[in-house]
C-alpha positions, 0 to 999 in steps of 0.5 A: 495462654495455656496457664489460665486452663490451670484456673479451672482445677485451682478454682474448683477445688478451692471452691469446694473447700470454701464452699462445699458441704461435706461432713461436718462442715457447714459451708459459709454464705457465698458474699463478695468478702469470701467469693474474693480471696478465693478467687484471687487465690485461685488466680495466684495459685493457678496461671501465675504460678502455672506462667512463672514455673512452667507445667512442670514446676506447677506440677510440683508445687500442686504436689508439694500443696497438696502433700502439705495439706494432707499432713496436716489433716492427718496429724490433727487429733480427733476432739476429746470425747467426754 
């Protein structure tokens, strides 16, 4: 029962990803074909995740997502200016 208080932090940042407005992105439409994914996602990420690993191994695999997505952000080149 304590995994679905996991819901709330997965749900809230894959939300704002998807759906926040921050520098130059320009956040999609709110339609049930995009609230979907990342609500199921979110379910997946979270309890599920939280419910088969245990606090600690959720843990540890936010970790792991979250390194993971930092790498790529930061190796990515800038656009070429011409």
């Amino acid at each position: 029962m304590a995994a679905f208080a996991t819901l709330i932090p997965v749900g809230l940042v894959l939300g704002l990803l998807m759906f926040g407005s921050y520098g130059t992105h320009r956040p999609p439409a709110a339609t049930p074909g995009r609230v979907v994914p990342v609500a199921l996602l979110a379910l997946l990420l979270g309890p599920l995740t939280a419910a088969s690993l245990g606090f600690v191994g959720w843990m540890a695999a936010m970790f792991v997502l979250l390194a993971a997505t930092l790498m790529v952000a930061v190796l990515r080149n800038p656009p070429l200016q011409s």
